[in-house]
C-alpha positions as CSV (number, residue, x, y, z in Angstrom):
1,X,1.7,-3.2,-8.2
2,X,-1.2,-3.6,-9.0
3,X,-4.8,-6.5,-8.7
4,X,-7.7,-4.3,-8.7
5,X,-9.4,-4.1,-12.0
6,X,-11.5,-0.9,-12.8
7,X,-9.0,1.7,-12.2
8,X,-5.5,2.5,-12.9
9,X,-3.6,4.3,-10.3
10,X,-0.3,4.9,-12.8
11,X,-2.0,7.2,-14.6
12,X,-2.8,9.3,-11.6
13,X,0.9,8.6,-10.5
14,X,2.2,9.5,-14.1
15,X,0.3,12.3,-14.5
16,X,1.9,13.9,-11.0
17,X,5.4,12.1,-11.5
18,X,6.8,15.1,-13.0
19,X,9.7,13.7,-14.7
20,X,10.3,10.6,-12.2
21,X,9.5,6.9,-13.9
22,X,6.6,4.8,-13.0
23,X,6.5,1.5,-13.4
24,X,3.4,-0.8,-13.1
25,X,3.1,-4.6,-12.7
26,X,-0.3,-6.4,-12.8
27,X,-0.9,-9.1,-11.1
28,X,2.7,-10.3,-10.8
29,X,4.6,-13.2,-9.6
30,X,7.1,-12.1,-6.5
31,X,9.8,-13.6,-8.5
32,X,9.0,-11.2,-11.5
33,X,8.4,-8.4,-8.7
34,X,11.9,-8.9,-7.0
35,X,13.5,-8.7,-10.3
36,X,11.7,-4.8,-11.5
37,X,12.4,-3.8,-7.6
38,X,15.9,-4.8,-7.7
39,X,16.0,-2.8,-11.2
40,X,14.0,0.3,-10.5
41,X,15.4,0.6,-7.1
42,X,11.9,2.9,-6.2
43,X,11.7,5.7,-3.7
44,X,7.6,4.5,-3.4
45,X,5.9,1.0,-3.4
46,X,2.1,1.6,-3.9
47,X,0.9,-2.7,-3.4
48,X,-3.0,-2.6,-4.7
49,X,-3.9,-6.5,-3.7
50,X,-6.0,-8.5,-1.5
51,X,-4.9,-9.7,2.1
52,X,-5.2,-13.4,3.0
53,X,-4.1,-15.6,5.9
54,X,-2.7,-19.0,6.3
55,X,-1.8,-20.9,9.5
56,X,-2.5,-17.4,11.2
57,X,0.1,-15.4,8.9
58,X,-0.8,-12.5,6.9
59,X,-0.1,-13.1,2.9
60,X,-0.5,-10.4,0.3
61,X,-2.4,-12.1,-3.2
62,X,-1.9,-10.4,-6.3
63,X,-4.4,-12.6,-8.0
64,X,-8.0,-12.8,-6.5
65,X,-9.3,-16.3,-5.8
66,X,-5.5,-17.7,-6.6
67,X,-4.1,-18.2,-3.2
68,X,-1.0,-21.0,-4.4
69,X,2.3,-20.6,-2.5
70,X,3.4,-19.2,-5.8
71,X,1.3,-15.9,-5.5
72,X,1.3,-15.1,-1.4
73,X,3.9,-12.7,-0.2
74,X,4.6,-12.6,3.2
75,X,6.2,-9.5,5.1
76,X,10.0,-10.8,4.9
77,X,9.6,-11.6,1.4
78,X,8.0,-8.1,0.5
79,X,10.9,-6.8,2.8
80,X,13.6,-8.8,1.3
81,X,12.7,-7.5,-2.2
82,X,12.2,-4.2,-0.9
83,X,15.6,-3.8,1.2
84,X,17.9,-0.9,0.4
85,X,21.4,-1.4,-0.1
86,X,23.6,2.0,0.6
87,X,20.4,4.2,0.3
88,X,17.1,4.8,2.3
89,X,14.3,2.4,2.2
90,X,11.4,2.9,0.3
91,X,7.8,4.3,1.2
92,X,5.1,1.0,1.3
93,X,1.5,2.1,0.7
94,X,0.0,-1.1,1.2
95,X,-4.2,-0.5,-0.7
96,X,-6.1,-3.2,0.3
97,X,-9.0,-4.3,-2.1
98,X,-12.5,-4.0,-0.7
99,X,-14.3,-7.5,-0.5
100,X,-18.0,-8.3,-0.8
101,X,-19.2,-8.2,2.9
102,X,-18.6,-5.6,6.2
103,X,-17.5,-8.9,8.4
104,X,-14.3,-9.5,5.4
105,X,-13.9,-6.1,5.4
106,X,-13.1,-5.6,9.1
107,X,-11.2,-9.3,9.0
108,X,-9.1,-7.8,6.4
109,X,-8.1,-4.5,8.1
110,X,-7.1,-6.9,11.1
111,X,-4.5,-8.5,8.3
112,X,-3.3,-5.1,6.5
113,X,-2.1,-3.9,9.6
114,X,-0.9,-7.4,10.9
115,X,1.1,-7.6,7.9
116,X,2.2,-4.0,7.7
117,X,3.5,-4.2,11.4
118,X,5.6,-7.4,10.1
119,X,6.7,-5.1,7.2
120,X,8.0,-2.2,9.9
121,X,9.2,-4.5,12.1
122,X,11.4,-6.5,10.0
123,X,13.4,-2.9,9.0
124,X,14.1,-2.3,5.3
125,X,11.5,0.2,4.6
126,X,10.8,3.8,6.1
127,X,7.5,3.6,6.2
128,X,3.9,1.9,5.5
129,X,0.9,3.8,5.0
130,X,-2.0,0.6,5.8
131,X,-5.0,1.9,3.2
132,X,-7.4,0.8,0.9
133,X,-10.7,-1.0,1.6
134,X,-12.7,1.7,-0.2
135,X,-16.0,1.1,-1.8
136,X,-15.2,1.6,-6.1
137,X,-16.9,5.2,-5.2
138,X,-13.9,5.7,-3.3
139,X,-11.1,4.6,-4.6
140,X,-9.8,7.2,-6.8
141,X,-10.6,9.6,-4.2
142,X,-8.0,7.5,-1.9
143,X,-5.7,7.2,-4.7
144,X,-5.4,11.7,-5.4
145,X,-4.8,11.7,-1.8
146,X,-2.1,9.7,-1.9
147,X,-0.3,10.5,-5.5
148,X,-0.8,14.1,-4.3
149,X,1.4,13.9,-0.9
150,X,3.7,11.2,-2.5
151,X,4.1,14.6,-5.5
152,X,4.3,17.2,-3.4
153,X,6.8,15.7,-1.1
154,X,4.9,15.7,2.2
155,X,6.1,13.9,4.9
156,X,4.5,10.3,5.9
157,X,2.6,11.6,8.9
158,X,0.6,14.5,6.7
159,X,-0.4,11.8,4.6
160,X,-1.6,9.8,6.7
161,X,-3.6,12.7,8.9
162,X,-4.9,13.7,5.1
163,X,-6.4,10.6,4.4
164,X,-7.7,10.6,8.4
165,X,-9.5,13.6,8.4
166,X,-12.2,13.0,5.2
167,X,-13.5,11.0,7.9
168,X,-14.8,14.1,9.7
169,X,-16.8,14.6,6.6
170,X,-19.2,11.1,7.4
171,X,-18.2,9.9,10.8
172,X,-21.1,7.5,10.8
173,X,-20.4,6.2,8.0
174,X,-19.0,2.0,8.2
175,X,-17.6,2.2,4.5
176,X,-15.4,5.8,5.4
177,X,-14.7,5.2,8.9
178,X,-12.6,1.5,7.1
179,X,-11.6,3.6,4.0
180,X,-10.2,6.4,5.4
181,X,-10.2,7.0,9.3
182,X,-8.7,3.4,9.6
183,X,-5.9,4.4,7.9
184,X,-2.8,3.2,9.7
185,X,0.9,4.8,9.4
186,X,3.6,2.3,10.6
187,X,7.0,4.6,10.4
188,X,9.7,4.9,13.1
189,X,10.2,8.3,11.9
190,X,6.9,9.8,10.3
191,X,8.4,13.4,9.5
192,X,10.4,11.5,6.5
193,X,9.1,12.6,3.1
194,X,7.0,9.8,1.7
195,X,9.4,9.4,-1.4
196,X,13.0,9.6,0.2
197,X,15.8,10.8,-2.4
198,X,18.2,7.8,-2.8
């Protein structure tokens, strides 16, 4: 699912899929999203969006600078679409889009992981990687990382440490300590493969 224009994670994912679908959405509606969920039934979830709040709840907006009731997911409803029946739930990578300024950036860390503890908490899922919030000079970088433990069927906690330790690399750094050592795993059991055979 996809909001961020400029790059286009499904062909990372489709080149490293080896045989397994993807299916993209851009920009979608959570009615439309419910329905291809429902359908596809997927093992991995990778939301690219930006992260909004109203009356102090976290929303997900697939549409920059639309922020109707239409177009804001919550946690439940993300949760409710997501929700396995008779089979493990699915990895959430929840990518954040960067905005404009440090102070948004930092207020919109706050809300990934508000919202991805909602998504953990609520049950349905095994797991949420909370990432994003690269600079453009980053983002594909983020995206190899992730397409590339999702392939080789690494558990959720290697992921998560991968993406954590290019940190080491620029530890002074605002734009890789929020990209990458902010990174946040929310799992109850982190030794689960990111993409769980149903």
């Amino acid at each position: 699912l996809e909001s961020r224009g400029g790059f286009a994670i499904e062909r990372i994912y489709a080149d490293r899929a080896y045989g397994r679908r993807v299916e993209t959405m851009e920009s979608p509606r959570w009615e439309k999203l419910q329905a291809v969920i429902e359908k596809t039934r997927p093992a991995v979830v990778h939301i690219i969006c930006a992260v909004t709040e109203q009356r102090r709840v976290p929303y997900l907006s697939f549409e920059r600078g639309r922020q109707d009731a239409f177009n804001l997911v919550t946690a439940r409803h993300l949760c409710d679409m997501v929700r396995a029946r008779n089979r493990p739930g699915p990895f959430v990578v929840l990518d954040i889009a960067r905005p404009s300024s440090e102070w948004e950036t930092m207020r919109c860390l706050l809300l990934r992981n508000h919202f991805a503890a909602e998504l953990i908490g609520v049950e349905g899922v095994s797991g949420v990687l909370a990432t994003g919030l690269a600079q453009s000079w980053d983002v594909e970088r983020q995206a190899d990382i992730v397409t590339g433990h999702v392939a080789q069927g690494s558990s959720q906690q290697e992921l998560a440490a991968a993406m954590q330790q290019l940190l080491v690399q620029d530890a002074d750094d605002f734009d890789r300590r929020v990209a990458f050592g902010a990174t946040a795993l929310f799992s109850s059991e982190p030794e689960l493969p990111c993409a769980l055979q149903s």
